[in-house]
TIVO-74756 format. One line per field, with one value per residue (C-alpha): residue in three letters; chain; residue number from 1; x, y, z. Coordinates in Angstrom, 1 decimal, padded with zeros to 4 digits. Layout:
N
residuo	(ALA, ...) $
cadena	(A, ...) $
num	(NUM, ...) $
X	(X, ...) $
Y	(Y, ...) $
Z	(Z, ...) $
REM end
This chain:
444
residuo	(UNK, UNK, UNK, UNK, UNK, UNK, UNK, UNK, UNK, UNK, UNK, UNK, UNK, UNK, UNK, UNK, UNK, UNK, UNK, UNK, UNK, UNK, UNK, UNK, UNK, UNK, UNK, UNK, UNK, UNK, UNK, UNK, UNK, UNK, UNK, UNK, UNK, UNK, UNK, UNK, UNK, UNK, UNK, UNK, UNK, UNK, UNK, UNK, UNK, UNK, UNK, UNK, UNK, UNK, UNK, UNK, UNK, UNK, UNK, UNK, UNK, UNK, UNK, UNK, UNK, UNK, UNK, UNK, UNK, UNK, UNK, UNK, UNK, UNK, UNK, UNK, UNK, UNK, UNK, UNK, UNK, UNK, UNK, UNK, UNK, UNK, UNK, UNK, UNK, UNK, UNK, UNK, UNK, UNK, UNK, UNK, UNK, UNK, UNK, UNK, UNK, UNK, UNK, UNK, UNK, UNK, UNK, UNK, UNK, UNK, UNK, UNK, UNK, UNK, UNK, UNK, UNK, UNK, UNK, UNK, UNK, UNK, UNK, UNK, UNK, UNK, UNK, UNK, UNK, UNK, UNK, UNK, UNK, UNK, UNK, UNK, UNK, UNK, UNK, UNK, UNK, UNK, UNK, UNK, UNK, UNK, UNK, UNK, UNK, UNK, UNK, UNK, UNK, UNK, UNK, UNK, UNK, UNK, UNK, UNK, UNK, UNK, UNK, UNK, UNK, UNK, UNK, UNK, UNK, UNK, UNK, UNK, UNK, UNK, UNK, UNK, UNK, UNK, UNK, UNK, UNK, UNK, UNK, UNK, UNK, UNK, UNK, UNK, UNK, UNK, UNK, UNK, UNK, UNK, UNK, UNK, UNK, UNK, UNK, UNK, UNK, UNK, UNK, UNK, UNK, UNK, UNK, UNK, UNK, UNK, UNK, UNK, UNK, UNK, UNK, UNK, UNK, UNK, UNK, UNK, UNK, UNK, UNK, UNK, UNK, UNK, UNK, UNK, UNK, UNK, UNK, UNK, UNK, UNK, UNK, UNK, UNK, UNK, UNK, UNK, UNK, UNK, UNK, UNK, UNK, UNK, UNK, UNK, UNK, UNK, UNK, UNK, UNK, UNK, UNK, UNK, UNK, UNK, UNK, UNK, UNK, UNK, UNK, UNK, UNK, UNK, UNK, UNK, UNK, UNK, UNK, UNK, UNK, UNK, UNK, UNK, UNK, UNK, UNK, UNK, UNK, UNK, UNK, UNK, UNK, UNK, UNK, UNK, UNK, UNK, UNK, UNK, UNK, UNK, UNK, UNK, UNK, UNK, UNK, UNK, UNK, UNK, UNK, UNK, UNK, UNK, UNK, UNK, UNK, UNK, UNK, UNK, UNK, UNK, UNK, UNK, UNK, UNK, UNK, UNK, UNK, UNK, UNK, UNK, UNK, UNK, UNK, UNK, UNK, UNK, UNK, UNK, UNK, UNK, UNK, UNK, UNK, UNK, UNK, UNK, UNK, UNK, UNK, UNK, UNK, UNK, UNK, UNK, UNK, UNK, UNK, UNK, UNK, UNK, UNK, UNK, UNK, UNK, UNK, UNK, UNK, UNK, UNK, UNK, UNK, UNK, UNK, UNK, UNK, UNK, UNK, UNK, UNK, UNK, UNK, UNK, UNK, UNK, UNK, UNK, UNK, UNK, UNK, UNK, UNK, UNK, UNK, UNK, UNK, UNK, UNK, UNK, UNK, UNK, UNK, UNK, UNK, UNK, UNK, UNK, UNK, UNK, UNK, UNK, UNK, UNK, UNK, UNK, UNK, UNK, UNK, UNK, UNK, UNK, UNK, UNK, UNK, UNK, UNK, UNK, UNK, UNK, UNK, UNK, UNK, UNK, UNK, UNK, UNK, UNK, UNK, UNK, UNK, UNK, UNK, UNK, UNK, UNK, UNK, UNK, UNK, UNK, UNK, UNK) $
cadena	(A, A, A, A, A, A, A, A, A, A, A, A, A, A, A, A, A, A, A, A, A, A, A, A, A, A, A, A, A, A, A, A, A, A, A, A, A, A, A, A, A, A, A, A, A, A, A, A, A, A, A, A, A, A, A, A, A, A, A, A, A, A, A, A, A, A, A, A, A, A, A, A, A, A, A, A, A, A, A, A, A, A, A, A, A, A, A, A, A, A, A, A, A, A, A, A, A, A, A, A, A, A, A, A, A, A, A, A, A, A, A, A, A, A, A, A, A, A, A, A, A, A, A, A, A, A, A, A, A, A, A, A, A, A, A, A, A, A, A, A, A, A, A, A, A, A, A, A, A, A, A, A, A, A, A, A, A, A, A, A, A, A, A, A, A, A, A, A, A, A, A, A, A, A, A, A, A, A, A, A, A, A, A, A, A, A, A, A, A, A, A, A, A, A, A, A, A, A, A, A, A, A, A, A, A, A, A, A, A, A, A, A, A, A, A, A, A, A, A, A, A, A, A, A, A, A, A, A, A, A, A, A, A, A, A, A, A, A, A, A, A, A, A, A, A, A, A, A, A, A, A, A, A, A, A, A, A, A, A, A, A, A, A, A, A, A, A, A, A, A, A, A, A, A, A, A, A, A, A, A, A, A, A, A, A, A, A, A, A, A, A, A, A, A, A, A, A, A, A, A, A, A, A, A, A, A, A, A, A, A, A, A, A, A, A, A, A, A, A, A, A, A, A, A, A, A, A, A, A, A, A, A, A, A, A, A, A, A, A, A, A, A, A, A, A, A, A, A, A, A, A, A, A, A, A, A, A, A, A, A, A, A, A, A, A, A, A, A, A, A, A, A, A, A, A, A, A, A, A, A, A, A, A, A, A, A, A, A, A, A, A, A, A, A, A, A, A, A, A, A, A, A, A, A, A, A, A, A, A, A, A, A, A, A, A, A, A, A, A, A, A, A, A, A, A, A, A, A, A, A, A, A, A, A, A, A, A, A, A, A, A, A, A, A) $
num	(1, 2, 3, 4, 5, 6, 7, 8, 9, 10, 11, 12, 13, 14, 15, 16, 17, 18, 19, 20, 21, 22, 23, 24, 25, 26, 27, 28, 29, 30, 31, 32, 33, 34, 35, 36, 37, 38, 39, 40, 41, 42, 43, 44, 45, 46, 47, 48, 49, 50, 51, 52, 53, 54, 55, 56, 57, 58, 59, 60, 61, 62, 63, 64, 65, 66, 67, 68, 69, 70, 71, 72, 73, 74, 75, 76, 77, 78, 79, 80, 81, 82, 83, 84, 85, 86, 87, 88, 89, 90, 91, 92, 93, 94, 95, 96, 97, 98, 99, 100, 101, 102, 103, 104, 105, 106, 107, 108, 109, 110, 111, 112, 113, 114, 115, 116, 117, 118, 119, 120, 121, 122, 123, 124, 125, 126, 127, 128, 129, 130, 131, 132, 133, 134, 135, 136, 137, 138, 139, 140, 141, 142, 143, 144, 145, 146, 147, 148, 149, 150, 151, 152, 153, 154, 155, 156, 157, 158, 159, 160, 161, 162, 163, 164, 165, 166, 167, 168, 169, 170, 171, 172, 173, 174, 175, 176, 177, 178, 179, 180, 181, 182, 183, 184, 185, 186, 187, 188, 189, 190, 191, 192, 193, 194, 195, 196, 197, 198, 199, 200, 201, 202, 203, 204, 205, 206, 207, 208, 209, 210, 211, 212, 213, 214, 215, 216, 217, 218, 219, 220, 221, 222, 223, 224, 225, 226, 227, 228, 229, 230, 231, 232, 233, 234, 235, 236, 237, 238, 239, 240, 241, 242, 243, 244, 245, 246, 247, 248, 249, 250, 251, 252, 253, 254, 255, 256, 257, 258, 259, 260, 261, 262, 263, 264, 265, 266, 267, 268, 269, 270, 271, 272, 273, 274, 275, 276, 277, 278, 279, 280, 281, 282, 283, 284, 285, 286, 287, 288, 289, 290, 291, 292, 293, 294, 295, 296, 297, 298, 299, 300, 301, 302, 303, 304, 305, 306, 307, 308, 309, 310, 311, 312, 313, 314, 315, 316, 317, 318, 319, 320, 321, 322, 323, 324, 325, 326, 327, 328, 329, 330, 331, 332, 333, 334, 335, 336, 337, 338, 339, 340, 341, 342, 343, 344, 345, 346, 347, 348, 349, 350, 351, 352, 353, 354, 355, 356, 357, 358, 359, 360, 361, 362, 363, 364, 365, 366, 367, 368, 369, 370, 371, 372, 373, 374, 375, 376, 377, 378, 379, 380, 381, 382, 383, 384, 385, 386, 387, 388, 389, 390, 391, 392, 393, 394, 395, 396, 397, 398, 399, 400, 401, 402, 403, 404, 405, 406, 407, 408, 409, 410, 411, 412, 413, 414, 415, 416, 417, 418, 419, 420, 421, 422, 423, 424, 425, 426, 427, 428, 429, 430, 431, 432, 433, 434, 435, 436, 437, 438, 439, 440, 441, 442, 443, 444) $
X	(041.9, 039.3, 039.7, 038.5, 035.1, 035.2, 037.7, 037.5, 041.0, 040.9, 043.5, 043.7, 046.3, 046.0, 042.1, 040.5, 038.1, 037.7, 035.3, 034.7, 033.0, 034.7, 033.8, 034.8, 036.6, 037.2, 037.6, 038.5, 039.8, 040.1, 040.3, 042.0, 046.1, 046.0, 043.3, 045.2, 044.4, 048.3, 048.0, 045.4, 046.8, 050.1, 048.2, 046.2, 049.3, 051.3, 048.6, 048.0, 051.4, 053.0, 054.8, 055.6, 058.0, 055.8, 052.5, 055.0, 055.8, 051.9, 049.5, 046.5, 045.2, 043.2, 042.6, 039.9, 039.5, 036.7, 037.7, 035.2, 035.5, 032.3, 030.1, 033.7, 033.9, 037.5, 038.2, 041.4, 042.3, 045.7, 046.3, 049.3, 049.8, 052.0, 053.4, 055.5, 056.3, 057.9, 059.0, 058.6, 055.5, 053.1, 051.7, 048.4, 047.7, 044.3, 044.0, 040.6, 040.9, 044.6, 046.3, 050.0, 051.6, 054.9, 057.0, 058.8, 061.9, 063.6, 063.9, 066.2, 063.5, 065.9, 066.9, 063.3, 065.4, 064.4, 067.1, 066.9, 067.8, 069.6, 070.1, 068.1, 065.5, 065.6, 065.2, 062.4, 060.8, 061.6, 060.4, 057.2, 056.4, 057.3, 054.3, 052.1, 052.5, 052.2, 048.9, 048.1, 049.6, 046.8, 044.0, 044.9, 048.0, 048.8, 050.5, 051.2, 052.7, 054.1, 057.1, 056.6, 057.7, 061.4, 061.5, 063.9, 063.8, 063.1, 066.6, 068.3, 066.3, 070.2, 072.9, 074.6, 071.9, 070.7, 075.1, 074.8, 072.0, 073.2, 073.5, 071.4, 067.9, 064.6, 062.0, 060.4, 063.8, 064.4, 060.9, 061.6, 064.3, 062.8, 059.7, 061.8, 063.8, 060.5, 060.0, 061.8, 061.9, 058.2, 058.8, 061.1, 059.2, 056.9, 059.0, 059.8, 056.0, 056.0, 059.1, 057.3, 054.7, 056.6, 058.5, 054.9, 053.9, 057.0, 056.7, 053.2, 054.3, 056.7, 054.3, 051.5, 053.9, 053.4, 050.6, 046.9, 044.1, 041.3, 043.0, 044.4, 041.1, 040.5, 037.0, 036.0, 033.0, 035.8, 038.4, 036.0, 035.0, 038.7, 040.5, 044.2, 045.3, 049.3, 049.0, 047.9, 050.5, 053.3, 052.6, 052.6, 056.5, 057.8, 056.3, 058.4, 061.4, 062.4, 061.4, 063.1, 063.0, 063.4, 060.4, 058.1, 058.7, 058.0, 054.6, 053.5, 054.1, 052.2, 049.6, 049.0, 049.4, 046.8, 044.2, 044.2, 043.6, 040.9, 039.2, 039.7, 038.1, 035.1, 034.9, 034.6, 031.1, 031.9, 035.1, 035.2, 038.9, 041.1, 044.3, 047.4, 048.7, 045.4, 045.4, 049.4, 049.0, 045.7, 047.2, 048.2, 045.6, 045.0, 048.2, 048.4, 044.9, 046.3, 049.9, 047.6, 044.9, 048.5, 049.8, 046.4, 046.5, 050.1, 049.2, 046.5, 048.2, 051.2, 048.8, 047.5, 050.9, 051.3, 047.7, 048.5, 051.5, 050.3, 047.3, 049.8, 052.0, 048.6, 047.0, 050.4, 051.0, 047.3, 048.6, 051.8, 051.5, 055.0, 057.1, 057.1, 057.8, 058.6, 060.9, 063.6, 064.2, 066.3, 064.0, 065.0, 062.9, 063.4, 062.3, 061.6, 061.0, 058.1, 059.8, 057.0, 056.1, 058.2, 056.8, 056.6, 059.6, 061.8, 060.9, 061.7, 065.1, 066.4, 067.5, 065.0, 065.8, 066.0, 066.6, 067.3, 064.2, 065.4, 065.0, 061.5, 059.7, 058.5, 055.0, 055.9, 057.8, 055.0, 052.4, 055.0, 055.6, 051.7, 050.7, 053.4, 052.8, 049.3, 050.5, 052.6, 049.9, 048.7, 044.9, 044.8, 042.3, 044.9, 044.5, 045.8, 047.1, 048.2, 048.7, 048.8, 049.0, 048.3, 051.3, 053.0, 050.4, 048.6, 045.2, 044.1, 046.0, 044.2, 041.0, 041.5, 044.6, 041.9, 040.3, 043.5, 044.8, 041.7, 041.2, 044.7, 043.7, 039.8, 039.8, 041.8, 040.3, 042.0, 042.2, 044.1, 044.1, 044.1, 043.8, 043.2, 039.3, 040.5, 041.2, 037.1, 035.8, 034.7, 034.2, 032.0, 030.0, 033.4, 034.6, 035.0, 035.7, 037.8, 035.8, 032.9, 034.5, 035.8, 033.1, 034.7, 036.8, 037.4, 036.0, 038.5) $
Y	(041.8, 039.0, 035.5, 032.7, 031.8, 029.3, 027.4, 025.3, 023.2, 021.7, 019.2, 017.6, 014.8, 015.6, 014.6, 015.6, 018.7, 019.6, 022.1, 023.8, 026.6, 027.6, 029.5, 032.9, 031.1, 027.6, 024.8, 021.2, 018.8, 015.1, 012.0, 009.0, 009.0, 009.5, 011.4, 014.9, 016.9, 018.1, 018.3, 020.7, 022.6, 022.6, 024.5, 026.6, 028.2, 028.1, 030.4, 032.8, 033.3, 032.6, 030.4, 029.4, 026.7, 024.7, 025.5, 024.1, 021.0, 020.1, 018.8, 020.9, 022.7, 026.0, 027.4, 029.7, 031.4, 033.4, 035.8, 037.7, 040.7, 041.3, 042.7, 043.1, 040.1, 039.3, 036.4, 034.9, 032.5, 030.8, 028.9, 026.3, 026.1, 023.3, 023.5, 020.5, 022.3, 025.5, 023.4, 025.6, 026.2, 029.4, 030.7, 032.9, 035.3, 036.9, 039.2, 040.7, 042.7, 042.3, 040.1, 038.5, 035.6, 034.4, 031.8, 029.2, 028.9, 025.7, 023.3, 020.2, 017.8, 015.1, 017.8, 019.7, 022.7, 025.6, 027.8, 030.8, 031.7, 034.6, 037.1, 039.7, 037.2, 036.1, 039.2, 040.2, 037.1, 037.9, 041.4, 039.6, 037.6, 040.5, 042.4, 039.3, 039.5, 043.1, 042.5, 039.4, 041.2, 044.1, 041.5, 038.4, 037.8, 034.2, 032.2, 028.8, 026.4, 022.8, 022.3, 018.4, 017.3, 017.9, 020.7, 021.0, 023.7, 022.3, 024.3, 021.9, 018.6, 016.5, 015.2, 018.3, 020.0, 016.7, 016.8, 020.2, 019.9, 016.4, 016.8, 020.2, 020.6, 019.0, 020.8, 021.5, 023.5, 025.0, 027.0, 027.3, 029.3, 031.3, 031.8, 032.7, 035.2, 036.6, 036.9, 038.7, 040.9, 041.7, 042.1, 044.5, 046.8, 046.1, 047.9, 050.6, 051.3, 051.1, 053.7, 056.6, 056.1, 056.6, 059.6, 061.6, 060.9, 062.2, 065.3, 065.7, 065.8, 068.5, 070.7, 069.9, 071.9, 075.2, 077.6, 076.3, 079.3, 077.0, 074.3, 076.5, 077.5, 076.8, 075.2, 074.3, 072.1, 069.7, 070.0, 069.4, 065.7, 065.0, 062.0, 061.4, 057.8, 056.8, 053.8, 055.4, 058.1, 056.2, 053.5, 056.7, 057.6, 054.0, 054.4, 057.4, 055.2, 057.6, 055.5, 054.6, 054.8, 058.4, 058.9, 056.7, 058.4, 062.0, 060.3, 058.9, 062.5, 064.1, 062.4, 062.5, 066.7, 066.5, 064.6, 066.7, 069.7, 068.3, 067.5, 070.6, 071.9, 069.4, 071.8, 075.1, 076.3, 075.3, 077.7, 081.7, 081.2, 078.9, 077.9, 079.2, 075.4, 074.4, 077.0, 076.3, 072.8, 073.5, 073.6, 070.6, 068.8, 068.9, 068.4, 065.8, 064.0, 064.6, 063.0, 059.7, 060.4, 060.4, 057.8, 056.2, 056.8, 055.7, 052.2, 051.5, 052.2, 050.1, 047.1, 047.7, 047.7, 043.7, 042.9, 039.8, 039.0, 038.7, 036.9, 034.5, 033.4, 033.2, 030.5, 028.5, 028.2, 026.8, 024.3, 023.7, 024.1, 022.5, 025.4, 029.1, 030.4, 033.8, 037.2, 038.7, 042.4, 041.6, 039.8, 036.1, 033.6, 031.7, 028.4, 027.9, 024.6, 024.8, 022.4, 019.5, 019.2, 022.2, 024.1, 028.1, 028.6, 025.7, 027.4, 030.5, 029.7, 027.9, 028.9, 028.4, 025.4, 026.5, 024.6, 025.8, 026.5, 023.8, 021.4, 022.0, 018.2, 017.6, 018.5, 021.6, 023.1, 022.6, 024.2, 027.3, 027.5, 027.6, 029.7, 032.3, 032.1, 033.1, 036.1, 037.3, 038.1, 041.1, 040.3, 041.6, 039.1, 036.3, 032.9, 030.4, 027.1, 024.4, 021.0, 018.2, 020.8, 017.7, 016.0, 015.6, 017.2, 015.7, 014.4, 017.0, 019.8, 018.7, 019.2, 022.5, 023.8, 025.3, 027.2, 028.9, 029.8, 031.4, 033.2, 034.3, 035.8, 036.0, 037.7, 034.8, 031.8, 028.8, 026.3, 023.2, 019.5, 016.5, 012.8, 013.4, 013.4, 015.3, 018.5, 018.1, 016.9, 020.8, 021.5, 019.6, 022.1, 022.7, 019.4, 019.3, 015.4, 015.6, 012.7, 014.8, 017.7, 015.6, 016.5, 013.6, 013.5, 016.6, 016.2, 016.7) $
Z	(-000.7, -002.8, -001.5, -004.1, -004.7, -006.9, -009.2, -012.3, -013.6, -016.7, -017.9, -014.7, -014.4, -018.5, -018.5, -015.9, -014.9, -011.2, -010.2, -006.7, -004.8, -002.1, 001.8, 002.9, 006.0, 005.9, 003.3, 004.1, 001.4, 002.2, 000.0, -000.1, -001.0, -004.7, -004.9, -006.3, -002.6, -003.0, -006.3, -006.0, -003.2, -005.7, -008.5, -006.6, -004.7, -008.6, -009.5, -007.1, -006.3, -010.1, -010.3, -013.6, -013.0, -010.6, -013.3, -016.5, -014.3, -013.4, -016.3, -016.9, -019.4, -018.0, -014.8, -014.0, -010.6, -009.4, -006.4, -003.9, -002.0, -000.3, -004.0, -005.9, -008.1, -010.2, -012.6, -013.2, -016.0, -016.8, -019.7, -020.9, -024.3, -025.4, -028.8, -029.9, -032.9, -031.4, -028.6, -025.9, -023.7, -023.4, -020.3, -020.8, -017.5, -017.5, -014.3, -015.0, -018.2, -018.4, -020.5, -020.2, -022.5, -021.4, -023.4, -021.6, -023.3, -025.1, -021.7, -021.7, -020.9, -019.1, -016.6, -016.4, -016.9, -018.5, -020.6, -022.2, -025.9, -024.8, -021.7, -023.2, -023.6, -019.5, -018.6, -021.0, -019.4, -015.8, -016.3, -017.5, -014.4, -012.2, -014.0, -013.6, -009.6, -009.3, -011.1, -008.7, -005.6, -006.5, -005.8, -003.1, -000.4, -000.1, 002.6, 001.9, 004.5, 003.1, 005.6, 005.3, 002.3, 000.9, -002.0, -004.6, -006.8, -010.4, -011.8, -009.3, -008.9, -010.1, -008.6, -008.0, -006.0, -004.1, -003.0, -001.9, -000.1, 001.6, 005.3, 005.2, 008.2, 007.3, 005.7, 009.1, 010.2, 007.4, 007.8, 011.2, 010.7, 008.1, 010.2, 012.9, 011.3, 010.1, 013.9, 015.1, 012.4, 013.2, 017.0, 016.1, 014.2, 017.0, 019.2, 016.9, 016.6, 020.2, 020.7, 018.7, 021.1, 024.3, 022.7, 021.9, 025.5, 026.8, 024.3, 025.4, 029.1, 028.6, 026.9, 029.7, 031.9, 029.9, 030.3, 028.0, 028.6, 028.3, 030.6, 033.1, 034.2, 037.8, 038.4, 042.2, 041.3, 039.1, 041.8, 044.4, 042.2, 041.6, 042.8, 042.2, 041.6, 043.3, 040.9, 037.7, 038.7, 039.1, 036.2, 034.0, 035.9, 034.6, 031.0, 031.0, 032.4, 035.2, 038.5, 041.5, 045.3, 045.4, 042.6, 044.3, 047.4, 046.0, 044.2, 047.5, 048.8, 045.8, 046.3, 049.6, 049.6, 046.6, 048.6, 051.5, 049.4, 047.5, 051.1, 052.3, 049.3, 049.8, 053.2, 051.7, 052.3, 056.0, 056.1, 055.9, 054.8, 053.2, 053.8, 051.3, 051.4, 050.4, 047.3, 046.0, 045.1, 043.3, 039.9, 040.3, 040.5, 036.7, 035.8, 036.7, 035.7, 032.4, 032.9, 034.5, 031.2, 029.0, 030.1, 030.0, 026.3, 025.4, 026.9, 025.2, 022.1, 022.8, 024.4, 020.4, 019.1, 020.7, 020.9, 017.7, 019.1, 022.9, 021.1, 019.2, 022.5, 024.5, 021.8, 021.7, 025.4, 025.1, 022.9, 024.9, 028.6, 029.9, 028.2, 028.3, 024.7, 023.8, 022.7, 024.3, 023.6, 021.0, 019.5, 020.1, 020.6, 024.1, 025.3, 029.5, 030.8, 033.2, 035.9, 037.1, 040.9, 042.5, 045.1, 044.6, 046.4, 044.8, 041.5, 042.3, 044.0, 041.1, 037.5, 034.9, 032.3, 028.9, 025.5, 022.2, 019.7, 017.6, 020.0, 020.1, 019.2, 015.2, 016.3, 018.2, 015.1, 013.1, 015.6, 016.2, 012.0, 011.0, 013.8, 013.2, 009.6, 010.4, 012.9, 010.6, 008.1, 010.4, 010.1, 006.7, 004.0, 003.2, 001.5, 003.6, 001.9, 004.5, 003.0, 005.5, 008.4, 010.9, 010.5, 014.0, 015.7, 018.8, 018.1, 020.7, 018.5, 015.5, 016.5, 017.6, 015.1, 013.0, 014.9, 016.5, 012.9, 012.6, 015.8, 014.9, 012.0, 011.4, 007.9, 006.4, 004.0, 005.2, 002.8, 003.6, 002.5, 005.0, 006.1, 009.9, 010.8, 014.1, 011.5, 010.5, 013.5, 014.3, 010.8, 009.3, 006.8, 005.3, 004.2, 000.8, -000.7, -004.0, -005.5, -005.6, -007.3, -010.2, -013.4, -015.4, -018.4, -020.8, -024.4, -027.4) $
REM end
């Protein structure tokens, strides 16, 4: 996947050129209010991700974006077209050599609607943009987190949609529920991932038990160096969810029966003879070294599986320390109050606290929505677009919400636009001021 490289907008607020180069990792804009950061932020995610309602609604003319990936270079150019005559607007696509035009129908201009001619033409335009973000989808994932400021699709910016959505969640719950959703969606396939693993090592135990030439051969030098682990041994009993009193009692027992023959065979050149209860258990001995190297094996993967998502809830209990955050089985995200000033046994004698996740605090919701966002783009190359990602934040947070976003996910760009100097306190080669990228005034 390419991140971007550079860009170049022309028709800026109508007028305007702004021209950038961008860093592989991390790109700070900052500027006064009024200075176009969201405006930017606006058209860059229109482009990447289509949008050709939000890129008729903004003023500019052209486009261009340069994309990296390592020696692989793409360009990417959109065009508006406005045609007072016609009376519709054009969109030009250029994905590298690939060309799309797409005709914004007639649109009432006092609703900002805009209205097809006919069904046949909607869906010769929808079948358009889908081919546009196949061709874009081919080249860059994008994430783009704006959960502070209330959205209205432009189809429904009236009376009628502002009435249905009277009474609805903020912006910030809204995403939360989405990005919870998301979730648990991804724990659960977690666990599915994790499932096939336990059912190989469980197929792999069963066929350990039949007779292998080149395993089956008995070696005294390797028996001799042996060592059986009661630990190892019964860890691998629980991964195979078969472990009780009874089981622990018959590992203890295996163990022990192993050890004394692999002494006794220490002794051997001492001895003319060697004991048949030293000799029956022998074959055990690699058996089961390979149900502890198994079960070795299928915990590693599944530590794999969750590595992000162990990664994820470690970085936001850094963040917040008075509350336990995490999934059930099912999936569900759980809050813990961590009770102040209890003693060991207090807290364990007493039921743990819990609220709902939407009682989290403003800040917390956004800390749990852009750092989930960032799990949930499985370390693969995405551009990540955060406008304003400070807002309710801690100063402490800000300083450090960077960083975690990108420890999270180290091949992401993170691009985000912001008024806190917390945010570029650790950052400073990456602060990018939009006064500076302004070339002045196009030419006509």
């Amino acid at each position: 996947m390419y991140h971007i490289s550079s860009f170049r907008i022309e028709g800026f607020w109508g007028s305007k050129i702004v021209e950038c180069d961008l860093k592989p990792h991390i790109n700070i804009f900052i500027g006064r209010n009024g200075s176009g950061k969201t405006t930017l932020m606006n058209l860059l995610s229109s482009v990447l991700q289509v949008d050709f309602r939000a890129l008729a609604d903004h003023d500019f003319t052209s486009i261009e974006v340069r994309l990296a990936d390592g020696t692989h270079k793409r360009k990417l150019r959109v065009e508006k077209i406005l045609s007072q005559q016609k009376g519709y607007d054009t969109i030009k696509y250029r994905v590298g050599s690939r060309r799309f035009d797409l005709e914004l129908s007639p649109r009432n201009l006092e609703a900002r609607r805009y209205v097809s001619h006919s069904l046949s033409a909607l869906n010769q335009f929808h079948q358009r943009c889908l081919e546009v973000r196949t061709a874009m989808a081919q080249l860059v994932k994008v994430s783009s987190v704006t959960v502070h400021r209330q959205a209205f699709r432009k189809d429904e910016d009236d009376e009628d949609a502002r009435s249905r959505l009277a009474g609805a969640k903020p912006p910030i719950d809204r995403r939360l529920d989405q990005i919870t959703d998301k979730l648990t969606r991804y724990q659960l396939q977690l666990a599915e991932r994790a499932s096939v693993v336990s059912t190989e090592f469980q197929h792999k135990i069963l066929l350990s038990v039949l007779y292998m030439k080149d395993f089956d051969r008995f070696d005294v030098k390797s028996a001799q160096q042996a060592a059986v682990s009661e630990a190892l041994l019964t860890t691998a009993y629980q991964q195979l969810n078969y472990f009780d009193d009874s089981v622990r009692k018959r590992i203890k027992e295996h163990v022990k029966v192993l050890s004394r023959c692999i002494s006794d065979l220490k002794e051997l050149d001492k001895q003319d003879k060697v004991s048949i209860d030293t000799i029956m258990p022998l074959p055990l001995i690699k058996r089961t070294q390979q149900i502890v190297d198994l079960s070795l094996d299928a915990q590693s993967k599944k530590n794999d599986i969750f590595k992000n998502l162990n990664l994820f809830f470690s970085i936001l209990h850094e963040f917040i320390d008075d509350k336990k955050i995490g999934l059930s089985s099912e999936g569900l995200l759980n809050v813990v109050l961590k009770p102040q000033g209890k003693s060991a046994e207090e807290l364990a004698a007493a039921d743990p606290a819990t609220i709902e996740i939407g009682d989290l605090s403003s800040g917390e919701k956004q800390l749990m929505v852009l750092l989930a966002e960032t799990l949930l783009q499985e370390e693969v190359p995405f551009i990540f677009l955060a406008d304003e990602p400070e807002l309710s934040l801690h100063i402490r947070w800000q300083e450090q919400i960077l960083d975690a976003i990108h420890r999270l996910n180290p091949s992401a760009q993170i691009i985000v636009a912001t008024h806190a100097p917390e945010i570029t306190s650790q950052h400073g080669d990456a602060i990018i001021d939009m006064e500076k990228i302004f070339q002045g005034k196009m030419t006509s």
